[in-house]
C-alpha positions as CSV (number, residue, x, y, z in Angstrom):
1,X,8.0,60.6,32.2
2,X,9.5,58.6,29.1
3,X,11.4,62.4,28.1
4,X,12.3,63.2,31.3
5,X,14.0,59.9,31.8
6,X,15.7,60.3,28.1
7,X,17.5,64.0,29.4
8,X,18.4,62.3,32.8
9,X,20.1,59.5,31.1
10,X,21.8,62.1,28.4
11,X,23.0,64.3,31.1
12,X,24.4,61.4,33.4
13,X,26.7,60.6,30.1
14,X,27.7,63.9,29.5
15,X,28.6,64.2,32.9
16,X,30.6,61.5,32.6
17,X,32.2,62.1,29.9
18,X,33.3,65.8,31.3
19,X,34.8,64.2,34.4
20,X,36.6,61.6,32.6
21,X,38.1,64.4,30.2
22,X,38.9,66.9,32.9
23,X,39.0,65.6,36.2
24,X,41.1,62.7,35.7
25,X,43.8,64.5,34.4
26,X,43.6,66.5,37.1
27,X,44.3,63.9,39.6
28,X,47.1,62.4,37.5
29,X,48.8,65.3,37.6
30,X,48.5,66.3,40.6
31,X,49.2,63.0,41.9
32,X,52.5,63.2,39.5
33,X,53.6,66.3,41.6
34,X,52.8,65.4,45.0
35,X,55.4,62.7,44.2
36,X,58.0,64.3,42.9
37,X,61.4,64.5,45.2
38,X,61.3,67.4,47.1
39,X,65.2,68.4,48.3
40,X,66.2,65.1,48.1
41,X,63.3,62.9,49.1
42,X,61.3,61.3,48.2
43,X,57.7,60.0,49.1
44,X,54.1,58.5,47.9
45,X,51.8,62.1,49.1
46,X,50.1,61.3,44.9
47,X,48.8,58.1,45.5
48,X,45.6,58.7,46.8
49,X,45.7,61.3,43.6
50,X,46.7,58.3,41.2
51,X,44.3,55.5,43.0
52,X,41.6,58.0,42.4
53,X,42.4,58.9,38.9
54,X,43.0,54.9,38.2
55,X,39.7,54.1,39.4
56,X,37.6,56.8,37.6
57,X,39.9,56.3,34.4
58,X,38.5,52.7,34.3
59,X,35.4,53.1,35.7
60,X,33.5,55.9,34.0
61,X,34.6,54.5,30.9
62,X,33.3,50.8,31.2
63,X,29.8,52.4,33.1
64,X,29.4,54.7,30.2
65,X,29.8,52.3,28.0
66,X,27.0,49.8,29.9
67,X,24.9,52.8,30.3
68,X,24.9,54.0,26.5
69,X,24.8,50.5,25.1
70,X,21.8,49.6,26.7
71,X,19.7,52.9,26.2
72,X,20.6,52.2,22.6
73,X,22.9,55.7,22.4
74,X,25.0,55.1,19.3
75,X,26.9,58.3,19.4
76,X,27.7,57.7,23.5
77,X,28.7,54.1,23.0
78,X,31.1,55.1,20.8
79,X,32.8,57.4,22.5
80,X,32.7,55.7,25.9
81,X,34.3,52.2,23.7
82,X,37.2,54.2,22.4
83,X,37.4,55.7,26.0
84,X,37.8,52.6,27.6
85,X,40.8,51.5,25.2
86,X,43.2,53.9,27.1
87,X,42.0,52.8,30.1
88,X,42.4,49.1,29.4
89,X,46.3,50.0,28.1
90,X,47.2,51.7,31.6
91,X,45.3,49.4,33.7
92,X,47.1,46.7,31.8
93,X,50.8,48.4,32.2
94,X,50.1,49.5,35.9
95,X,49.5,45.6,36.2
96,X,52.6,44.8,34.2
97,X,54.7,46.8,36.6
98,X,52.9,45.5,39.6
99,X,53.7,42.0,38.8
100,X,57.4,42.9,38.3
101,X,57.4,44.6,41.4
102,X,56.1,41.7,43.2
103,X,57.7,41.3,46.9
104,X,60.7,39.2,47.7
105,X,59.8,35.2,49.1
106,X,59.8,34.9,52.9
107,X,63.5,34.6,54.1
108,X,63.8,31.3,55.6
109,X,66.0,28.0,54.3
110,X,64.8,26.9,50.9
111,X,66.5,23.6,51.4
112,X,66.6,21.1,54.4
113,X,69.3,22.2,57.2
114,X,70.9,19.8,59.2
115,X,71.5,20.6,62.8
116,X,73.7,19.2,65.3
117,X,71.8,16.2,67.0
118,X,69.9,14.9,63.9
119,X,67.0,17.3,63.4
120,X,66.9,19.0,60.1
121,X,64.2,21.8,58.9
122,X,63.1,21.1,55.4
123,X,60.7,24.1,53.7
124,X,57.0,22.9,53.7
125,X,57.8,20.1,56.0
């Protein structure tokens, strides 16, 4: 049971490790040309492409690295570590550009307006 449980474990990495390598570029790219302007327009038809790719580019990486580490793989932990610095790097810069991209504050009066009559509307008042 013990060897069977040892191949399992092996395969599940290497499996892991072939999806991260070839099927997340995959979806990037594809997710890069579905969004490319097409005559003059442009649209968002890659995102599902790019959430997909996001998710498995960080995911894989940081479960093969849980996985390796505690079946005591040396050669698997490495490679799943290095594989999970790229990841961090675009996860970090997707967040970067999020954060700059953040939505405009509620229109509204960001100081208090005095109306005819006496009433006034002050923000958060």
């Amino acid at each position: 049971m013990g060897e069977f449980r040892e191949v399992a474990v092996s395969a599940l990495l290497a499996v892991g490790a072939v999806v991260w390598l070839l099927v997340v570029p995959y979806l990037v790219l594809q997710g890069a040309l579905a969004n490319m302007p097409a005559f003059g327009t442009s649209t968002h038809a890659g995102d599902g492409y790019l959430t997909w790719a996001a998710w498995l580019g960080a995911g894989l990486p940081l479960a093969g690295l849980v996985v390796s580490a505690t079946t005591r793989r040396r050669g698997w932990t490495w490679f799943y570590g290095i594989a999970l610095v790229p990841a961090a790097v675009v996860a970090a810069l997707a967040w970067a550009d999020h954060v700059r991209h953040a939505p405009p504050p509620p229109p509204g009066p960001r100081h208090c307006v005095e109306h005819s009559g006496g009433g006034n509307e002050c923000p958060g008042g």
